[in-house]
N, C-alpha and C positions, 0 to 999 in steps of 0.2 A: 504494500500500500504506500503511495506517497507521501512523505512528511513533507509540512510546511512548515520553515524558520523564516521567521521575522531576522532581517540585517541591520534594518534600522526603522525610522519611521515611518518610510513611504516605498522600502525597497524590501521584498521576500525573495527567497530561494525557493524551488520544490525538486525534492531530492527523490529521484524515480529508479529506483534499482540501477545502481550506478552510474545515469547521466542524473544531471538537473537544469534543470530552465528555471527563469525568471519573471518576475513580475514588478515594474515600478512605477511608481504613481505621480505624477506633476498633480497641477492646481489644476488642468482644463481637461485630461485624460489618463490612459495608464497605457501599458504597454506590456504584453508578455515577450518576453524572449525563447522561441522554442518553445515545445509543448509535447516533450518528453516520449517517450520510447512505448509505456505502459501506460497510459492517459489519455483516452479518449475523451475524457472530463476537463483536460487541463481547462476547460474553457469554466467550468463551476467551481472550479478550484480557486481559479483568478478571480471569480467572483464574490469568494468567500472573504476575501482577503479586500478589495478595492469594489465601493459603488460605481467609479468612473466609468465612463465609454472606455473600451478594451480593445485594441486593438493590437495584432501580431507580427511580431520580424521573425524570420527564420536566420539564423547565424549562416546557417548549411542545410541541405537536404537528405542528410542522411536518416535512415528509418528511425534510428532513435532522440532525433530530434521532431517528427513531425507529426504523432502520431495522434494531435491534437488538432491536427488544421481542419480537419472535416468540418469546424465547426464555425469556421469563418469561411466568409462567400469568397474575403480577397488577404492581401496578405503581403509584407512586405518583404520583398527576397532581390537578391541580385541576379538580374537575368543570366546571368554563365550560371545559373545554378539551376535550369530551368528544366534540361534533359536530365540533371538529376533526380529532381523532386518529380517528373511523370515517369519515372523509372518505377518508382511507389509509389504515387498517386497523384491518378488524373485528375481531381478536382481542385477549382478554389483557380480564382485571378490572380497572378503576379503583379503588387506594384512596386517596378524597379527602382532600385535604391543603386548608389554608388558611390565612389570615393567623395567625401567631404559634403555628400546629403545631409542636412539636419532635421530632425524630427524632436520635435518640442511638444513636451508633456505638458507643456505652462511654467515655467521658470525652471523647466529642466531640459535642459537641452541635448541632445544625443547626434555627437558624429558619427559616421558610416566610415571608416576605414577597409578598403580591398585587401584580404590576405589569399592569396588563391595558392591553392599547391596541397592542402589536406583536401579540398573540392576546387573545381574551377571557380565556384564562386563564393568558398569561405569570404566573410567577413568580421570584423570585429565592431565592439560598438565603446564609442568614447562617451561617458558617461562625464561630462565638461566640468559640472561644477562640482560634485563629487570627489573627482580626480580619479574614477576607477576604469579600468578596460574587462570591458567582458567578452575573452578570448574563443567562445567556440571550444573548436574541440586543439586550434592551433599552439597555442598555448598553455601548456599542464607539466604536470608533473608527473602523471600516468605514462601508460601505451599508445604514442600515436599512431592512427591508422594511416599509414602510408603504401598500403597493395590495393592490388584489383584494379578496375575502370575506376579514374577519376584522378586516380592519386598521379604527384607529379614533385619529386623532392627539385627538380629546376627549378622550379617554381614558388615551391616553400619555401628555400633557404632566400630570395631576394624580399618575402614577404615579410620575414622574421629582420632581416637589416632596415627592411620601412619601416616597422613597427620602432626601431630604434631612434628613430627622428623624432617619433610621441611622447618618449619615455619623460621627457621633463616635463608633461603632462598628465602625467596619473602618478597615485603612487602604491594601485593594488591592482592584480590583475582578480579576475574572477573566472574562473575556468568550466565546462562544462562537466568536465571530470578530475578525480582527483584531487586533490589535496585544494584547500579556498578559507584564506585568499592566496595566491602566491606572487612573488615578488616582481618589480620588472627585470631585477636581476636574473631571473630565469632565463629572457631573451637571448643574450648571446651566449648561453650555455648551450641552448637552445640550438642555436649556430653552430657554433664548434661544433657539436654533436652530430649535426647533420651534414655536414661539413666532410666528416670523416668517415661516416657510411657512402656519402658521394665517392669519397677518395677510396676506397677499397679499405683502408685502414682501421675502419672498423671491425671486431670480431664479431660474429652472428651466430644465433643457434636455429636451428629449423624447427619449428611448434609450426602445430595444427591449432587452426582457428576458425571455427566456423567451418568447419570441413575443408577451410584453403590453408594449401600449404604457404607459410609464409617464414619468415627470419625474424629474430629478434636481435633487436640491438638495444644492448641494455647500457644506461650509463646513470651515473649516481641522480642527474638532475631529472632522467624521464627515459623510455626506452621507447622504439621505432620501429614496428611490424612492417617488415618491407616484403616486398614480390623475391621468388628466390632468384 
């Protein structure tokens, strides 16, 4: 079952068997981030918590992040994310988002940052006066998924050096998985790491996951499920 934690006064967590999404509230609206893996409800969940008008971004499209959209007619996602999210479901209008969009809750403002390389159309969301980043699934401290369609470490590892040009803007990140909050220090660990699975110089173990064979690259700040 999903719990709900209060972060603060207008911002919850909901922790869904190992992902969580978000919910945060301005003065004129609220916003969910994500709607979880096992939550076809997240939509009365978010209600439980905020009377505002409710409205959803999806970070990414992966299954367990969406498994709440059925319940919105539209929804806000970045169009490179588009053949992902009808890979799982056809329903529900996309409205496109993109680097440096702001979506205002009413004195709380929210940038759109492009991280693309865990999806072509990861993004992250700058949470402006707060000072927090809520990373998706690109930023953790967990197992990123980097195999299968989609994934692209060319791509990650420049997303993770833009995210460095933010850093003296926030001073928590907030992850989909994994450990929360974690630091922006993370980021160019983050790097490095991925860095050296590009470079061959990584070690890897080969685990089954989901029935796909895939590699692990394990390193002290997060580990890296890569394609063999």
């Amino acid at each position: 079952m999903a719990e709900i934690i209060r972060m603060d006064a207008d911002t919850w967590r909901i922790e869904d068997a190992g992902v969580r999404f978000f919910v945060l509230e301005g003065t004129e609206k609220a916003l969910m981030i994500d709607s979880g893996m096992n939550t076809p409800d997240a939509r009365q969940l978010a209600g439980s918590v905020t009377k505002k008008p409710l409205e959803l971004l999806n970070t990414h499209a992966d299954r367990d992040h969406i498994s709440g959209n059925d319940a919105f007619d539209s929804f806000y996602m970045s169009p490179a994310e588009e053949e992902n999210f009808r890979a799982n479901n056809p329903n529900g209008t996309i409205k496109p988002v993109g680097d440096g969009d702001v979506i205002d809750l009413g004195n709380r403002p929210l940038e759109i940052i492009e991280i693309p390389g865990h999806t072509p159309g990861s993004i992250a969301i700058l949470d402006i006066n707060r000072r927090v980043l809520i990373s998706g699934d690109s930023v953790q401290d967990g197992n990123i998924f980097m195999f299968g369609k989609f994934r692209n470490m060319e791509t990650y590892i420049p997303s993770m050096k833009k995210l460095l040009d933010y850093t003296g803007r926030f001073d928590s990140v907030y992850p989909s998985h994994g450990s929360i909050p974690v630091s922006p220090s993370l980021i160019p660990e983050l790097i490095r790491c991925a860095e050296a699975v590009r470079a061959g110089s990584a070690e890897g173990k080969p685990v089954e996951f989901f029935g796909h064979r895939a590699v692990l690259y394990k390193f002290d700040c997060a580990g890296f499920l890569c394609d063999k």
